[in-house]
C-alpha atoms as a printed R data frame, in Angstrom:
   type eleno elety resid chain resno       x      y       z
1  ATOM     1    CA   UNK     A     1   0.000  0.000   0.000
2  ATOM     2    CA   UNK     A     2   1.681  3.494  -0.952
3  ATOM     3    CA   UNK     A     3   1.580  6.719   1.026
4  ATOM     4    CA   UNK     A     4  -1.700  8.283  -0.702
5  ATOM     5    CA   UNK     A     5  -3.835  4.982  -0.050
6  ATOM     6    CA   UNK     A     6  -2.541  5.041   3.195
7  ATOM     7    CA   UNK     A     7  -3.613  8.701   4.038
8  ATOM     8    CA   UNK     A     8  -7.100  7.438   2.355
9  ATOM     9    CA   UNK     A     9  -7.074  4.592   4.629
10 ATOM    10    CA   UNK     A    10  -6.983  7.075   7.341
11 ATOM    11    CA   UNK     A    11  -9.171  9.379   6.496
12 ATOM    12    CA   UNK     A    12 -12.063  7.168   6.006
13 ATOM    13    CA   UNK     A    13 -11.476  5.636   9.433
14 ATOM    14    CA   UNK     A    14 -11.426  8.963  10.701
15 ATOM    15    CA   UNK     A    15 -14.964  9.651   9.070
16 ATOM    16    CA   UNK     A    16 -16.353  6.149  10.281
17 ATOM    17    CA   UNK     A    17 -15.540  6.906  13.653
18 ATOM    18    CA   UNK     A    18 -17.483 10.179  13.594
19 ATOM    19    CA   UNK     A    19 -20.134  9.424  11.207
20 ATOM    20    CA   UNK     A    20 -22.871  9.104  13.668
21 ATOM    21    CA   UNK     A    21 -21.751 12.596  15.221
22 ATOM    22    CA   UNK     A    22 -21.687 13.965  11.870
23 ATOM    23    CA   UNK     A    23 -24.908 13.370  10.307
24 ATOM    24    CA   UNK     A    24 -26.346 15.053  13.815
25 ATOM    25    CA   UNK     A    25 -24.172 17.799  13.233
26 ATOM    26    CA   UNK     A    26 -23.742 17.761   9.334
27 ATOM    27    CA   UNK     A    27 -26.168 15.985   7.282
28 ATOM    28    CA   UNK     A    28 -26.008 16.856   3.566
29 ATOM    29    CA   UNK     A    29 -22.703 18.812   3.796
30 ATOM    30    CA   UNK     A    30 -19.053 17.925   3.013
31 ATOM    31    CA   UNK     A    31 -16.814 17.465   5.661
32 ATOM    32    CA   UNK     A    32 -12.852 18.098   4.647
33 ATOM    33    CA   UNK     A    33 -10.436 15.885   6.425
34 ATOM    34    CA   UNK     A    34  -7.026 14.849   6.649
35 ATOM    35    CA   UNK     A    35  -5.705 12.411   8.225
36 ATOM    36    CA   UNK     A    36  -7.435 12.162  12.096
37 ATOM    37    CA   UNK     A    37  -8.591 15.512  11.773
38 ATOM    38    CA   UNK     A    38 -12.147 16.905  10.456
39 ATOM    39    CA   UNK     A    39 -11.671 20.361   9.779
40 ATOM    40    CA   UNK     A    40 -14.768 21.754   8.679
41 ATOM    41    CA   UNK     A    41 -18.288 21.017   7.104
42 ATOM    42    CA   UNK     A    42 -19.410 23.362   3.555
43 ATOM    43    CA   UNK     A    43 -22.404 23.097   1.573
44 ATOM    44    CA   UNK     A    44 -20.759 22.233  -1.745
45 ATOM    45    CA   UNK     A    45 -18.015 19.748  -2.626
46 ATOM    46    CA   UNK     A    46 -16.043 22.906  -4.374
47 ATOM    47    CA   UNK     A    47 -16.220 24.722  -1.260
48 ATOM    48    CA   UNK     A    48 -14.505 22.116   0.964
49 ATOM    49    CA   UNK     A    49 -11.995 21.506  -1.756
50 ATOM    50    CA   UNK     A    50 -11.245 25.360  -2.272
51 ATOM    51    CA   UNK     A    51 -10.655 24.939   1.808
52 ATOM    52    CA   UNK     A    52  -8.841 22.197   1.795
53 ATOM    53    CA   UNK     A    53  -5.970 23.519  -0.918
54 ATOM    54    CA   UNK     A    54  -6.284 26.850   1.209
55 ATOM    55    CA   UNK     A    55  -5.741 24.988   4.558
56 ATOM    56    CA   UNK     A    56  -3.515 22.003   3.741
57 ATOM    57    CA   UNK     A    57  -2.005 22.756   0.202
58 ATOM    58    CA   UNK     A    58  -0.489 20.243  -1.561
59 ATOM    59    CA   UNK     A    59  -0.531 17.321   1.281
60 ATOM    60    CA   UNK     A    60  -3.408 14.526   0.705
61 ATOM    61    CA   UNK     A    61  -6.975 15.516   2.471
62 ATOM    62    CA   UNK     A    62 -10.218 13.922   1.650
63 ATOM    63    CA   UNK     A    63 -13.713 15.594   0.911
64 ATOM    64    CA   UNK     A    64 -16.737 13.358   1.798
65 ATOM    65    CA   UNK     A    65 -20.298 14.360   1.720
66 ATOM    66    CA   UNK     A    66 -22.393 13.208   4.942
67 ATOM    67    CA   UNK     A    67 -25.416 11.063   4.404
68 ATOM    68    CA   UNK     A    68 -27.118  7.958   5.822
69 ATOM    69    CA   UNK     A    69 -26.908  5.897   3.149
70 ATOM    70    CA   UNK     A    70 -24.210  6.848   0.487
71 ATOM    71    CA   UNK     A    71 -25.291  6.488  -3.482
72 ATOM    72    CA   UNK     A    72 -22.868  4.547  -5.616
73 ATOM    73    CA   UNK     A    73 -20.543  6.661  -8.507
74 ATOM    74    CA   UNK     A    74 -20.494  4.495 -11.154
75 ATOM    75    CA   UNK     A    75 -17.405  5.380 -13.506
76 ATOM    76    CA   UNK     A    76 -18.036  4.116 -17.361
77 ATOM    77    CA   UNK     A    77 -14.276  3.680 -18.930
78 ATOM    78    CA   UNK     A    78 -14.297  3.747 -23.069
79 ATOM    79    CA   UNK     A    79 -13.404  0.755 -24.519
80 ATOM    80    CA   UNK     A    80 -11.221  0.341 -27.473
């Protein structure tokens, strides 16, 4: 496993552990965190990104939206 999936590893055990505390707090909004710490909750996905290059620049830091029961990206790759 290499540094970034590491940091990822982290960071969704970090929003696991508070999930329950932050759909009280947060439902519908995008918490920005890195590593152990949650650093904030904004209404759009931009917003926590624009705050998390502000706050944390270049280091890893993930952006997760905060709802009960998440919805499934599906990614469709071109073949050929």
């Amino acid at each position: 496993m290499g540094e970034a999936e590491r940091h990822l590893a982290t960071e969704l055990k970090t929003f696991e552990k508070h999930k329950q505390d932050l759909l009280g707090r947060w439902e519908g909004k995008y918490v920005l965190i890195t590593g152990d710490n949650i650093l904030g909750a904004y209404d759009s996905k931009l917003d926590a990104v624009a705050a998390g290059h502000q706050q944390i620049g270049a280091r890893p830091f993930l952006v997760k939206k905060v709802e009960r029961i998440e919805k499934p990206v599906r990614i469709l790759a071109r073949r050929g």
